[in-house]
C-alpha positions as CSV (number, residue, x, y, z in Angstrom):
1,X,101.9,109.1,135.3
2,X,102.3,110.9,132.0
3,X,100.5,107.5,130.0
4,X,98.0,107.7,132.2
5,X,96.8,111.4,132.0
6,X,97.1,110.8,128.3
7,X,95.0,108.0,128.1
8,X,92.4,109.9,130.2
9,X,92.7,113.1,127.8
10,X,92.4,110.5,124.6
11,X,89.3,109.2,126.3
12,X,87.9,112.2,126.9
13,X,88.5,114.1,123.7
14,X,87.0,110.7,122.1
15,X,83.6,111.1,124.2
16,X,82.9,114.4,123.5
17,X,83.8,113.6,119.8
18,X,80.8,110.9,120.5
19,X,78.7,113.6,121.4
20,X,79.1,115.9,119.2
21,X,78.6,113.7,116.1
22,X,75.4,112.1,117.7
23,X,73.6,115.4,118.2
24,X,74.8,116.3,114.9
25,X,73.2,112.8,113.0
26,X,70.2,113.1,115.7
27,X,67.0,112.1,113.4
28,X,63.2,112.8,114.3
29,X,61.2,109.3,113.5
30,X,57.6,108.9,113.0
31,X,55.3,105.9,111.7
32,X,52.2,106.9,110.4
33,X,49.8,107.0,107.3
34,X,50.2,109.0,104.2
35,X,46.9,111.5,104.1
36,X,47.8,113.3,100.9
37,X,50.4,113.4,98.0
38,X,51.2,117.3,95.8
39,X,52.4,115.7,92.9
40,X,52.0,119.2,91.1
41,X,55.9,120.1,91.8
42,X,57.1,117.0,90.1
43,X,59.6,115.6,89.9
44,X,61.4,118.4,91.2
45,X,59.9,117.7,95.3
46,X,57.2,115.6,96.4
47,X,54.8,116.8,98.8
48,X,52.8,115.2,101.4
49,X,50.9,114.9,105.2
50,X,50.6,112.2,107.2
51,X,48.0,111.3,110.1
52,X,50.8,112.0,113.1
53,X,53.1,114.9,114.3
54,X,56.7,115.3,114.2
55,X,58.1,117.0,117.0
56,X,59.1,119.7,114.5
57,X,56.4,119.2,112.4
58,X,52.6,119.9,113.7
59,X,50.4,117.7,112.5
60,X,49.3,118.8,109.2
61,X,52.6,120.1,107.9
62,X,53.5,120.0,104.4
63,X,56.4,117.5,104.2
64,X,59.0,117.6,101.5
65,X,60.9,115.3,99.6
66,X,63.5,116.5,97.2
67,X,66.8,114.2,96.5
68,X,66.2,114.5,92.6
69,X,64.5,114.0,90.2
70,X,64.7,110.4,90.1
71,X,64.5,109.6,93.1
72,X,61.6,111.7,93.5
73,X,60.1,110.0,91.4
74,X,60.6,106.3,93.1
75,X,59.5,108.4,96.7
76,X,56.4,109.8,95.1
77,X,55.6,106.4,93.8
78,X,56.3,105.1,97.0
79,X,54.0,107.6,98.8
80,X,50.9,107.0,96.5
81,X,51.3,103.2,97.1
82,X,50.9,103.7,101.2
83,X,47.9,105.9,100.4
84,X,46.1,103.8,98.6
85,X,47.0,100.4,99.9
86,X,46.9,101.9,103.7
87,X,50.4,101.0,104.3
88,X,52.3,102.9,107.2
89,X,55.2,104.4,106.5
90,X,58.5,105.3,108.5
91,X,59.9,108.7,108.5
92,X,63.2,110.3,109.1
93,X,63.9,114.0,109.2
94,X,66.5,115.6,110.9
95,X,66.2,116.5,114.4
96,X,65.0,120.4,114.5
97,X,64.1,120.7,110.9
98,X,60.9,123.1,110.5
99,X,61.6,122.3,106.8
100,X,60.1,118.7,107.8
101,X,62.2,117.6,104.5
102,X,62.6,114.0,104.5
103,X,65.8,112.2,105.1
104,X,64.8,108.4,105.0
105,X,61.6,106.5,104.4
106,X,60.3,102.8,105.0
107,X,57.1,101.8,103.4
108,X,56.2,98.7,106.3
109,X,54.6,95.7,105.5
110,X,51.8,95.7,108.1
């Protein structure tokens, strides 16, 4: 009986361990088109808008990007390329950030 109401806790405590690290990886995603680069902060944080909302982001938010300087660089690069080629992107922020700073981005073939 004792196994058994510790396997039951163990299961428990290892759901709601689930949970909590979910909601605290949870990611807002968006695909949409780059409308606008800021390179003026460079290469310190890129800044941009794109033609679709975030849930924490209206539409026509400033969106960030700062991981460096060098990889601000290769985002920024990236950015301007999806602007002028028309590309879609694919955008990760973290879920609840009014920051709207970047986490993760695809540039998509289409």
């Amino acid at each position: 009986m004792l196994n058994k109401a510790l396997v039951i806790a163990a299961v428990a405590v290892g759901v709601l361990g689930l949970l909590v690290w979910r909601s605290a990886h949870a990611a807002e995603v968006v695909t949409a088109r780059v409308t606008l680069v800021e390179p003026t902060y460079m290469p310190n944080v890129v800044s941009f808008q794109i033609d679709k909302p975030f849930p924490s982001c209206p539409l026509g938010s400033w969106l960030t990007w700062n991981k460096g300087p060098d990889n601000n660089r290769a985002v920024y690069a990236a950015l301007l390329s999806a602007m002028s080629s028309g590309k879609r992107i694919t955008l990760y922020i973290n879920s609840g950030d009014t920051t709207c700073t970047g986490q993760y981005l695809h540039v998509l073939k289409d």
